[in-house]
Structures are given as C-alpha cells and as structure tokens.
C-alpha positions as CSV (number, residue, x, y, z in Angstrom):
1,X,0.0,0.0,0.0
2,X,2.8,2.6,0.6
3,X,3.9,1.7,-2.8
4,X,1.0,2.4,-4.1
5,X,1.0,5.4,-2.3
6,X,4.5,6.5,-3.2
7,X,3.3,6.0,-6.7
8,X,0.2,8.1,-6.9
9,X,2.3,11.0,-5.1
10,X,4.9,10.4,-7.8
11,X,2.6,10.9,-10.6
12,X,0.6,13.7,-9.4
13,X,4.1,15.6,-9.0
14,X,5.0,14.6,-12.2
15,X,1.2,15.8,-13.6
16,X,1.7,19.4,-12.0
17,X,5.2,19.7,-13.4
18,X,3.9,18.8,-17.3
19,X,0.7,20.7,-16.3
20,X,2.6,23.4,-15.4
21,X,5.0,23.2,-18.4
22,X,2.0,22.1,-20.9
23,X,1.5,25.0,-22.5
24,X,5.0,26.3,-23.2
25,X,5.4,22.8,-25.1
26,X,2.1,23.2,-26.6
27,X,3.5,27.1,-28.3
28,X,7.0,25.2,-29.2
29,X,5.2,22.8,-30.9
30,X,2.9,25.5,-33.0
31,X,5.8,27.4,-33.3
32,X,8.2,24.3,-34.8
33,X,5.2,23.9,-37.1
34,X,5.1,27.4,-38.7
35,X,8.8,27.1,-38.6
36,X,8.8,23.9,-40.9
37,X,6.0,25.2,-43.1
38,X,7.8,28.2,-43.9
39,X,11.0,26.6,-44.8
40,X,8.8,24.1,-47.0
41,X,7.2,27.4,-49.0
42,X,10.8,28.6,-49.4
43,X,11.8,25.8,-50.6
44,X,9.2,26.1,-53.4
45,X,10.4,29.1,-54.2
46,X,13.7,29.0,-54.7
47,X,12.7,25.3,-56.5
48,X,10.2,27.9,-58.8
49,X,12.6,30.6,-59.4
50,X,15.4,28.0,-60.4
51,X,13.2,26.4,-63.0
52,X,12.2,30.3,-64.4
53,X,16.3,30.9,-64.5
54,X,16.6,27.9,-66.1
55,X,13.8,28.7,-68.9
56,X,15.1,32.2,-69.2
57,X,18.7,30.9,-70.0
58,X,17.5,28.2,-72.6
59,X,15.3,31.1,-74.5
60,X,18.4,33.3,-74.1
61,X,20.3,30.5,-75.7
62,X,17.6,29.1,-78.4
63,X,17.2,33.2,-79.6
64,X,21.3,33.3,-80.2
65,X,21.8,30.2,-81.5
66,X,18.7,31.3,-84.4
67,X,20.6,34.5,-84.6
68,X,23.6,32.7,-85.8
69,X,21.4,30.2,-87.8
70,X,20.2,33.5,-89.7
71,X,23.7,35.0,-90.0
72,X,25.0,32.3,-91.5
73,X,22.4,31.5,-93.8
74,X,22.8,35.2,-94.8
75,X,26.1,34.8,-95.4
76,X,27.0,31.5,-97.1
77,X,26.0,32.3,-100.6
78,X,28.6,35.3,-99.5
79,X,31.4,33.0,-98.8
80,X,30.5,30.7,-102.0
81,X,30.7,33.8,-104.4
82,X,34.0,34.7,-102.6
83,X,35.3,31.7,-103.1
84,X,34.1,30.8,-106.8
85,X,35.5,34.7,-108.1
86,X,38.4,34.1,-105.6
87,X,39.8,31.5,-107.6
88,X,42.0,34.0,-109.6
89,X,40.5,31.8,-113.2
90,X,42.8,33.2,-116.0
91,X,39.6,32.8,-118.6
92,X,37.3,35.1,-116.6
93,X,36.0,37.7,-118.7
94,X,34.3,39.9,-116.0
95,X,37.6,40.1,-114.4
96,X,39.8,40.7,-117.5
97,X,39.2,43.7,-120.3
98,X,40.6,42.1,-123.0
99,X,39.1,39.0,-123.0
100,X,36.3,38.7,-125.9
101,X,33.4,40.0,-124.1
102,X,35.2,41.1,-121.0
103,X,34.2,44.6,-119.8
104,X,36.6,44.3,-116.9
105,X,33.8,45.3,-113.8
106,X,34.3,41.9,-112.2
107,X,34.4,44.0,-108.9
108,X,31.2,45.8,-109.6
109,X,29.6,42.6,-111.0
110,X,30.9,40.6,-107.7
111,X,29.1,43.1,-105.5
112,X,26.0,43.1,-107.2
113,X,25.7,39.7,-107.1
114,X,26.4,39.4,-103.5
115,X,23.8,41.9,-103.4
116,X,20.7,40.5,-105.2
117,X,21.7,36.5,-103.0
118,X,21.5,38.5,-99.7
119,X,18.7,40.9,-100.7
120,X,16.4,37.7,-101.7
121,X,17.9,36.1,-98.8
122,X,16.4,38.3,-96.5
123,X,13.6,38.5,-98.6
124,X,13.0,35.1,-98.1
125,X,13.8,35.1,-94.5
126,X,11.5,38.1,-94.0
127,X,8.5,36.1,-95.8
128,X,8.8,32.9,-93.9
129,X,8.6,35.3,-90.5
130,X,11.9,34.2,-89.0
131,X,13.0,37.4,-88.0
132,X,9.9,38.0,-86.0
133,X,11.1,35.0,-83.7
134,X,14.2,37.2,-82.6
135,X,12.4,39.5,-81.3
C-alpha cells in the first residue's frame, strides 16, 4: 500500500510539473510547425525561381543560337561567291578587259551579285517570318 502510495504521489508531481510546463510545449510545438511550413514554402520558391532561370537561360540560348542560324544562312551564298570569283580563273571575262566579251567590272559585277543573293535572302527570310522569332 505505501507503494501504491509513493506511486500516486509520484505521478501527481509529475502531472503538475507537465501541467505546469503544458502550455510552453504546446506554443513550441505550434511554433516548430510554422517554422517547418515556412522553410517548406521557401523551398518552393527557390525550387520555382530556379526552374524560371533555367527557362530564361534556354530562351536566351535558343534566340542566339537562331541568330547565328540566320547569319550564316545570310552569309553562305557570300562566302560561295568569294570563293568561286576568288579562284584568280585566267579565262574570266568579267575580271579581265581584254578577253572577248570582258568589260573588266568583275568588282562591280561581284558586289552586285552578293547583293541581289543576300537581298532575296532576306527577302525570303522576312516572308517565312523568321525574323519575327528574334524579337
């Protein structure tokens, strides 16, 4: 019986201590919650703001890489003129005046021609809407 007794004194002491100290554990609790909820919602965040940086830097990189597609489709019938009247041909009459039929503006005729490819170039270009895309 004084066991008993010892027993029942023991747990009421032990009730009015966690009685007393109930409520501090109950706000450190609610507090601990918010605490975890908020670092779950930044977590989002930065998760969300990584994947818009991410998007940004692919659209960044798509838009140059077209760029250069366009440049270079721009300027490969360039490069193939160049290199066909580059050739230094000893039988070219728009080069050399006294050919038969040479008039000798090989330099005029060169950038006329290099003209009209990269005005219909663009003209083509400008037709199929790519240009719009860059912007």
């Amino acid at each position: 019986a004084s066991q008993e007794m010892l027993d029942e004194a023991s747990q009421e002491m032990l009730d009015g201590f966690f009685a007393a100290q109930i409520g501090f554990f109950t706000e450190m609790a609610n507090d601990m919650s918010c605490l975890v909820r908020g670092m779950q919602e930044g977590h989002e965040r930065v998760a969300n703001l990584t994947r818009r940086l991410n998007t940004a830097k692919q659209d960044m990189m798509n838009k140059t890489l077209f760029a250069l597609t366009l440049v270079t489709a721009i300027t490969t019938p360039i490069m193939i003129c160049t290199g066909l009247y580059g050739m230094n041909f000893a039988d070219m009459p728009e080069l050399d005046p006294t050919l038969p039929g040479g008039e000798g503006f090989g330099y005029q005729y060169f950038w006329r021609l290099v003209g009209s490819i990269v005005g219909c170039t663009l003209l083509i270009l400008l037709r199929l809407g790519l240009f719009r895309t860059l912007l």
